[in-house]
C-alpha positions in Angstrom: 161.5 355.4 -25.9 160.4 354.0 -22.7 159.3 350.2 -22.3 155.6 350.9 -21.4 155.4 353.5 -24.4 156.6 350.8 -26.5 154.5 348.2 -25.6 151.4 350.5 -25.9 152.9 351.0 -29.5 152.7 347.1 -30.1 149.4 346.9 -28.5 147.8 349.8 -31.2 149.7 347.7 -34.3 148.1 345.0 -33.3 144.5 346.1 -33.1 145.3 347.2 -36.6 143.9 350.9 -35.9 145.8 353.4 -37.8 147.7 356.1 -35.5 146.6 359.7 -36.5 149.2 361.7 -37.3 150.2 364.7 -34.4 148.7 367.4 -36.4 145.2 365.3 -36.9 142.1 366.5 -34.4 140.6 362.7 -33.8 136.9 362.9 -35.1 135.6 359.8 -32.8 136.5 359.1 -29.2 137.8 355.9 -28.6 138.3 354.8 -25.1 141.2 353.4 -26.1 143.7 355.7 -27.7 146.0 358.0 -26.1 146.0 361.4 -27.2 148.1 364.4 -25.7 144.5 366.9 -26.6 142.5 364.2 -23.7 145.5 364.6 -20.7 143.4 366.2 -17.4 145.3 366.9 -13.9 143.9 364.6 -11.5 141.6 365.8 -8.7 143.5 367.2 -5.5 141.2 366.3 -2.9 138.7 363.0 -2.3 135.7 364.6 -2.5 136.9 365.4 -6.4 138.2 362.0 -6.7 134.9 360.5 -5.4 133.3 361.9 -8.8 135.8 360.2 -10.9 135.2 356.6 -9.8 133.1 353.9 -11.8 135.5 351.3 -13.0 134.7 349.5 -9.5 131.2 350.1 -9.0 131.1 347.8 -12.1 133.2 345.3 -10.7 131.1 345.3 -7.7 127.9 344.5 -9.7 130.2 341.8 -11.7 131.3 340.2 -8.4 128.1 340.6 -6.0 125.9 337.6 -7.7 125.7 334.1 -7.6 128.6 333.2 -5.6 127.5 336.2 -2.9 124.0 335.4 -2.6 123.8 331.6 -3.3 127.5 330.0 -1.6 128.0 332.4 0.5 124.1 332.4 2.4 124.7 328.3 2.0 128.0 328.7 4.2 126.5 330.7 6.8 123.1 328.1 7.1 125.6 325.2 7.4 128.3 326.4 9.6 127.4 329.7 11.3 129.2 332.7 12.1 133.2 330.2 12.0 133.7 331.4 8.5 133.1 335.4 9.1 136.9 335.7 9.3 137.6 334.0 5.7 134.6 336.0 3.8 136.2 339.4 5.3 140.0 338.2 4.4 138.8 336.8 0.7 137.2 339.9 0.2 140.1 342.2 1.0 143.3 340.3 -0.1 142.1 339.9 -3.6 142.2 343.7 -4.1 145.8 343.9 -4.1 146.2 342.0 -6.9 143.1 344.0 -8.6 145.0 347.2 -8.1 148.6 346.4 -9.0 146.6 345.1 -12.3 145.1 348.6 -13.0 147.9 350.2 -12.5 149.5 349.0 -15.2 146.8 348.9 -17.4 147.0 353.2 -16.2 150.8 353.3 -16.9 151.0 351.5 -19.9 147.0 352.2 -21.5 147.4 348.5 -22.7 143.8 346.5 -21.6 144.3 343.2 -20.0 144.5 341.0 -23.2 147.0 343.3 -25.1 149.5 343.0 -21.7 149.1 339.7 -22.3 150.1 339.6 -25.9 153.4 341.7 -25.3 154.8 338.9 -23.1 157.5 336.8 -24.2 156.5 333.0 -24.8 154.6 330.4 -27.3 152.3 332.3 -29.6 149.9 330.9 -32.0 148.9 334.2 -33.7 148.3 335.5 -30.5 150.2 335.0 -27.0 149.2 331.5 -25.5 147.5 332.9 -22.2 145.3 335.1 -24.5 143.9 331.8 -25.8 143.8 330.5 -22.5 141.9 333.4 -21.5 139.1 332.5 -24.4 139.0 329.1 -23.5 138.2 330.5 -20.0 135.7 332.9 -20.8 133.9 330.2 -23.1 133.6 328.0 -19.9 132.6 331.0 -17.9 129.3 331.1 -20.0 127.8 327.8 -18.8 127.8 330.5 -15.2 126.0 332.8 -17.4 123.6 330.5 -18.5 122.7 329.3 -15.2 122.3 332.8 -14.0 120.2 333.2 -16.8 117.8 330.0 -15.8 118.2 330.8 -11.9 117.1 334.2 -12.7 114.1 332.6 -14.6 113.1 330.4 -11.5 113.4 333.6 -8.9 111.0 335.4 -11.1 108.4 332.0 -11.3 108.1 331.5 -7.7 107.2 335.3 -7.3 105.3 335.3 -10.4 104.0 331.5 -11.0 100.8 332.7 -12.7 102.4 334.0 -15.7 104.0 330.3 -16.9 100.5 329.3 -15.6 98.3 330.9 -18.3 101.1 330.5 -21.3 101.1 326.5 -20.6 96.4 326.8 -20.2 96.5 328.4 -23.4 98.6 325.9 -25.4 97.9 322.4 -26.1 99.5 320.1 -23.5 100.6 317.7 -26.2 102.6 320.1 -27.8 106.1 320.7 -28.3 106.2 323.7 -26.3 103.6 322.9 -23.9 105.3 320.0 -22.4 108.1 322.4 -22.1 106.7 324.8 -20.0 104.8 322.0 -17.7 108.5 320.7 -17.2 110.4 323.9 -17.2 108.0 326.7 -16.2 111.3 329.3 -15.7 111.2 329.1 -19.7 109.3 332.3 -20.2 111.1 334.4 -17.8 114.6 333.1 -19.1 113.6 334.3 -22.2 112.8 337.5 -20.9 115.9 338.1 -19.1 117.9 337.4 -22.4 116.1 339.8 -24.3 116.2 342.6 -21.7 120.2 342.0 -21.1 120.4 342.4 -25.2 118.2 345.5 -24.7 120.6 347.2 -22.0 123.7 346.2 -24.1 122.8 346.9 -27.1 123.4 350.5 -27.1 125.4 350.8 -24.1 128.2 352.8 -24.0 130.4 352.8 -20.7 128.1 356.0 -19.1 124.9 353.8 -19.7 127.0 350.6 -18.1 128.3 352.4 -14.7 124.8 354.4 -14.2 122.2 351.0 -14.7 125.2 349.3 -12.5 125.2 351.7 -10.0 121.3 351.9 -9.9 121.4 348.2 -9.2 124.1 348.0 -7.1 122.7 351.0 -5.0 119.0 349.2 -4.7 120.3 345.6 -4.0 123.0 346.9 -1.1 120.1 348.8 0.9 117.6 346.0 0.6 120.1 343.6 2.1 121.9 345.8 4.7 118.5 346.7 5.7 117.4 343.3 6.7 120.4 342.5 8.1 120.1 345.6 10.5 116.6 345.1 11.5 117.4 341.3 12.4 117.6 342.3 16.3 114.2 342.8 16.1 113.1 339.7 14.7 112.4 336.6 16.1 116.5 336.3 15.0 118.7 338.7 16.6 122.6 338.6 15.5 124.1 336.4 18.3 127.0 339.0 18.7 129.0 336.5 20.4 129.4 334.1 18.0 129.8 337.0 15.2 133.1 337.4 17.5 133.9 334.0 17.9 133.7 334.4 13.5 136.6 336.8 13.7 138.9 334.0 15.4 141.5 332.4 12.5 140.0 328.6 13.1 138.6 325.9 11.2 136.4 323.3 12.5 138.7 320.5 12.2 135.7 317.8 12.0 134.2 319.1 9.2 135.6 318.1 5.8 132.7 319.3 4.3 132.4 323.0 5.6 136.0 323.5 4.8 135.9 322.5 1.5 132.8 325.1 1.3 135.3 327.4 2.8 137.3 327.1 0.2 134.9 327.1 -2.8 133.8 330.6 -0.8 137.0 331.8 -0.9 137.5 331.3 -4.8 134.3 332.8 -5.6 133.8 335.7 -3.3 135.4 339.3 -3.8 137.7 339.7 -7.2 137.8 336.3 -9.2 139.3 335.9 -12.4 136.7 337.2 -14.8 137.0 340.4 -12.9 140.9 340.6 -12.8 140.4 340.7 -16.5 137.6 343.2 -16.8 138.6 346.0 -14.6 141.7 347.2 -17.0 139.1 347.6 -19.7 136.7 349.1 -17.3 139.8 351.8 -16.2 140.3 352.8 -19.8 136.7 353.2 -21.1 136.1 355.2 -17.9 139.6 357.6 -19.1 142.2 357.2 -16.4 144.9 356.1 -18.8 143.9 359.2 -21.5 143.4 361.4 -18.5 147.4 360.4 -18.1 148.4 361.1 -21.4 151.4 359.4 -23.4 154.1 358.5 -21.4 156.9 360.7 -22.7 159.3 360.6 -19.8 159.0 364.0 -18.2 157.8 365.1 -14.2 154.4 366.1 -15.1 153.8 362.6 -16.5 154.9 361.0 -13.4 152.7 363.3 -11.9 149.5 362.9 -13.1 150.1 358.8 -13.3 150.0 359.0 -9.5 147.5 360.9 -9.1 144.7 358.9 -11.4 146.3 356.0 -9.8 145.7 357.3 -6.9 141.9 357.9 -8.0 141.8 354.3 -9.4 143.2 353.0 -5.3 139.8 354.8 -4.3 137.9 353.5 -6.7 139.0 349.8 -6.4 138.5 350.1 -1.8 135.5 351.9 -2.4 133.8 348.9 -4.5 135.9 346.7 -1.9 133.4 347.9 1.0 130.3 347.7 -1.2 131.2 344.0 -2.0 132.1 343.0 1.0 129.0 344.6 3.2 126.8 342.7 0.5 128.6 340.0 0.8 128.7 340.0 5.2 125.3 340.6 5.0 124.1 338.0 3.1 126.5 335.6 5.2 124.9 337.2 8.2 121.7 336.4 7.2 122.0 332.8 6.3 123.9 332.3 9.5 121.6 334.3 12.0 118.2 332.8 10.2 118.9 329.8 8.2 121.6 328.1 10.4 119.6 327.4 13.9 116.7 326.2 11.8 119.2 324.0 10.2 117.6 324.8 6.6 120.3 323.9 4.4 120.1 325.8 1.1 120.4 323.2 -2.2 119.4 321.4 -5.4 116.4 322.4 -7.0 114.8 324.2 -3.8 118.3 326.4 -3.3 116.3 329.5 -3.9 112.9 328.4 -2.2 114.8 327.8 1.0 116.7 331.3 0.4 113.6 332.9 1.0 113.2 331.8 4.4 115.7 334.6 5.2 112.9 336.8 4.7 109.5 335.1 5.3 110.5 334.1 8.7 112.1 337.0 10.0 109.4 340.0 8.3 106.7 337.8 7.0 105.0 336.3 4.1 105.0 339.4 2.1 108.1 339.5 2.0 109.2 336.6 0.1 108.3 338.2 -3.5 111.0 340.8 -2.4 113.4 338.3 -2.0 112.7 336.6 -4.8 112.9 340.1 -7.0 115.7 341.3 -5.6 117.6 337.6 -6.1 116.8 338.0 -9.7 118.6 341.4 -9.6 121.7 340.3 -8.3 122.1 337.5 -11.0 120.4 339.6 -13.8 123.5 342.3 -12.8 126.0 339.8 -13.0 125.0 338.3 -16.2 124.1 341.9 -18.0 128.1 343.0 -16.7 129.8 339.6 -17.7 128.0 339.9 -21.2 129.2 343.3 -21.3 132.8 342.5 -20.1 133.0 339.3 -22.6 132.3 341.3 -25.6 134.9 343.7 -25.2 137.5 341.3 -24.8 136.5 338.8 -27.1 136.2 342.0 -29.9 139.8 342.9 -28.7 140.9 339.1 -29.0 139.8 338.7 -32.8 142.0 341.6 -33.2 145.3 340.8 -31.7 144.8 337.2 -33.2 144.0 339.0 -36.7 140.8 337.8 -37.4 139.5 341.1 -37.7 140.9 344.2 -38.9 139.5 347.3 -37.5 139.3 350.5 -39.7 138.5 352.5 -37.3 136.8 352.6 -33.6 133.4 352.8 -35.2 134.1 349.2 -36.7 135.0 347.9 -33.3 132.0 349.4 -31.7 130.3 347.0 -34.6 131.9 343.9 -33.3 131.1 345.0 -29.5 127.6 345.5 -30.4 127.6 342.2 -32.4 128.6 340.3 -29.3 126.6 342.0 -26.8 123.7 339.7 -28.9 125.7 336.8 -29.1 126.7 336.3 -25.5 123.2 336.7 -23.7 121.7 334.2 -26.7 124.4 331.8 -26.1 123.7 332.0 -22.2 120.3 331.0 -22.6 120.7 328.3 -25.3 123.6 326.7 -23.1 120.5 326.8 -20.1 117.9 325.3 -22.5 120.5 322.7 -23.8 121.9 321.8 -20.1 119.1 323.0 -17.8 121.3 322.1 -14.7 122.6 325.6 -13.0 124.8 323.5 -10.5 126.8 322.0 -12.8 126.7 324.6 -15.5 128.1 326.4 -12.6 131.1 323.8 -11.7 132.3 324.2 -15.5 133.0 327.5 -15.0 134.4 327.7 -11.5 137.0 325.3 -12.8 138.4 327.6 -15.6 138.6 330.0 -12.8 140.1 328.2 -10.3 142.7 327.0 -13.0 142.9 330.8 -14.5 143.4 333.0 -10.9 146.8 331.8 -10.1 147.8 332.5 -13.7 146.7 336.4 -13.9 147.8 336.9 -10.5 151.2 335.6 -11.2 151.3 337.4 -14.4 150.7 340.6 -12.5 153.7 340.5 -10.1 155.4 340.2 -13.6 153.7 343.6 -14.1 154.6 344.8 -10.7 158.3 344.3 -10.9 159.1 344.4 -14.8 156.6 346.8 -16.0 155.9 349.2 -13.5 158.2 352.3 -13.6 160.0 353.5 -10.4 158.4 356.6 -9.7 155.0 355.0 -9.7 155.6 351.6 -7.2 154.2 350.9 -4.3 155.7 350.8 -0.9 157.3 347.6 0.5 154.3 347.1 2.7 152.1 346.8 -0.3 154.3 344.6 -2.1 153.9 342.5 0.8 150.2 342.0 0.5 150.0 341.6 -2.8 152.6 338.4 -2.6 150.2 337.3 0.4 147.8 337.6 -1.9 148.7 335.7 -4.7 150.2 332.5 -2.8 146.8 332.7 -0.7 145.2 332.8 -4.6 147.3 329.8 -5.2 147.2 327.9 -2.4 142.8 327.6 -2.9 142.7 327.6 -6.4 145.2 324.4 -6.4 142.4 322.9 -3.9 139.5 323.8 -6.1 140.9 322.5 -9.6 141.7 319.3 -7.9 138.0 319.2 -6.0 136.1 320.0 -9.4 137.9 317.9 -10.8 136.3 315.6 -8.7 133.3 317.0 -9.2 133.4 316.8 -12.7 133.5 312.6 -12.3 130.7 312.7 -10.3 128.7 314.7 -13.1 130.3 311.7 -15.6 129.8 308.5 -13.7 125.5 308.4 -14.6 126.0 309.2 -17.8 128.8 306.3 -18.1 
């Protein structure tokens, strides 16, 4: 028996799901299992490949949100164009690391967390990164919860007559009048929670990759668009200092815009949440059934390169549609907000966002804007909440808090936590009501957890993957580029919010 055949063993022991016997026909899907009755050859050509991608698209929603529309605008308004070359390498490096992840997760059908738990080190019921990885994710929903308010004070400034008439028709001296004359974003946070629950309630991966790609689709035009048209606006692309962008520099001055650069760097393209989704995402979508279980022979080999080779496409496909959202909102900050010297932050961070727009197509369009900023967010937080309760089902399993009798129980527990994660967003927002540092909280458990998963995944690379299905020497070489340059920054951002979180202490001392 073969070491990834093993391991996939361990991983079905220890969601406690009982293994039907060969002669069984399985009367429930489950995304999960492998099954010799779900193997299918892998498309031969792109075009047929193209059909089979998802997992990515997914991703792409997960990653294009906060970090894309609010850091990334904010570096192009401070500094200009300098930075083009670290958005364009931050976006591509992290991808290696991405795929050499999913192709495990396609070779061994183990999700991220139950790779996790087969390594070798302390445990406390369950391997000691997987309860790093909760601590993690429960940091990670402060970010949710300030998506949740930010999303709420988009939708006020486009519609500020709705908070309006709520707060006219209650009593100002009560309890929840003086809230809404304080916070008038309440209502539409509110909203947004219950339409996330809404989507997630009853959806299954198909729903999850068609709402995503809807989104995804809608949000990528509007901002390409405006990007393309800025030539004839009162702020064409200076196309010399766009190639001046591609130059490897730093301006060695400005201790400020590098540390941006760096905070840029650790948010944009695949962060850590992502690394741990995508696995998940690749299973559900059927690559690693598609493969069938490993069993040693040719045709096994065969068909493991060619999803794999389907998953590749999938993961550089989303690549491009992250990064062009990503370039183009950069682009616009830089051509727009930068030579005004409007400097996106604090409470007015989306206001001055909005410039981009009014003062390039006019008044009418600054409701756009401030829809389509709500998207982006809303998508992040609906796939995070998603993501989250996948895993965290999955962790109460390999820790044995649950037992599951059978995939319909652990669609229960999904279901139960696609309500628990978009209520615990907002009440985090109501209890905190500060999206910046909401947000710092969580980009320290990813700054701290990226090095770790990336590191854990050349353990993959060279100790799990099987011969036949390795990459070339080439590839190896980017991915160990990649995860010293995923190192390297998230060393600099631990130790800066670190700082950050002192700063956020010393009023309250």
């Amino acid at each position: 028996m073969s070491l990834a055949t093993t391991l996939n063993l361990q991983y079905n022991t220890s969601l406690h799901m009982p293994r039907p016997k060969p002669q069984e026909v399985k009367p429930q899907y489950d995304p999960y299992a492998m099954h010799a009755d779900a193997i299918q050859e892998p498309p031969k050509s792109f075009f047929k490949a193209m059909r089979m991608i998802g997992p990515g698209i997914i991703l792409a929603g997960t990653i294009v949100g906060s970090g894309e529309l609010l850091l990334t605008t904010a570096l192009g308004a401070k500094t200009g164009f300098i930075f083009l070359w670290l958005i364009l390498f931050s976006c591509v490096i992290k991808v290696f690391v991405q795929i050499e992840i999913g192709r495990h997760a396609i070779s061994s059908g183990q999700p991220t967390l139950g790779a996790l738990n087969a390594l070798s080190g302390p445990r406390f019921g369950a391997h000691w990164l997987v309860w790093w990885w909760l601590f993690m994710m429960l940091a990670t929903v402060f970010q949710l919860g300030a998506m949740t308010g930010t999303v709420g004070q988009s939708l006020n400034l486009a519609f500020p007559g709705v908070s309006q008439s709520l707060e006219s028709s209650l009593h100002p001296d009560t309890w929840i009048g003086n809230s809404l004359a304080r916070r008038p974003e309440l209502p539409w946070a509110f909203l947004t929670c219950l339409i996330a629950i809404g989507l997630l309630w009853s959806g299954s991966y198909k729903r999850i990759e068609i709402v995503t790609t809807a989104i995804v689709i809608t949000v990528t035009l509007l901002t390409v668009s405006a990007t393309m048209l800025l030539p004839w606006t009162a702020y064409p692309i200076p196309w010399s200092e766009v190639l001046d962008g591609l130059k490897f520099q730093f301006p060695t001055a400005d201790v400020q815009s590098i540390a941006i650069a760096f905070g840029v760097f650790g948010i944009t393209g695949v962060g850590a949440t992502e690394l741990f989704y995508y696995p998940y995402w690749c299973l559900e979508k059927g690559y690693a059934r598609y493969v069938g279980p490993r069993d040693g022979s040719q045709d096994w080999n065969r068909r493991a390169r060619g999803w794999i080779r389907v998953m590749y496409i999938d993961a550089w496909i989303s690549m491009v549609v992250f990064t062009i959202s990503t370039v183009s909102f950069y682009f616009m900050g830089a051509t727009v907000l930068h030579p005004q010297g409007l400097d996106p932050k604090g409470t007015a961070m989306i206001e001055t966002l909005s410039h981009m727009f009014v003062d390039t197509f006019g008044h009418w369009t600054r409701i756009v804007f401030l829809i389509g900023a709500g998207a982006v967010l809303f998508k992040t937080l609906y796939l995070s909440c998603a993501g989250n309760a996948r895993m965290t089902a999955d962790f109460l399993s390999l820790t044995g808090a649950v037992r599951y009798q059978d995939v319909t129980h652990r669609a229960k527990w999904i279901q139960r936590f696609s309500l628990f994660f978009p209520i615990l967003a907002l009440l985090l927002f109501l209890l905190f009501a500060n999206p910046k540092s909401m947000t710092v909280v969580g980009g320290f458990a990813q700054a701290a957890t990226l090095p770790m998963i990336a590191i854990t995944t050349l353990y993959f690379r060279y100790r799990r993957i099987e011969p036949a299905l390795a990459p070339s020497k080439l590839w190896d070489a980017m991915l160990w580029i990649a995860v010293v340059s995923i190192t390297i920054v998230a060393m600099y951002a631990v130790t800066k919010s670190t700082l950050d979180f002192k700063e956020m202490l010393i009023p309250a001392i």
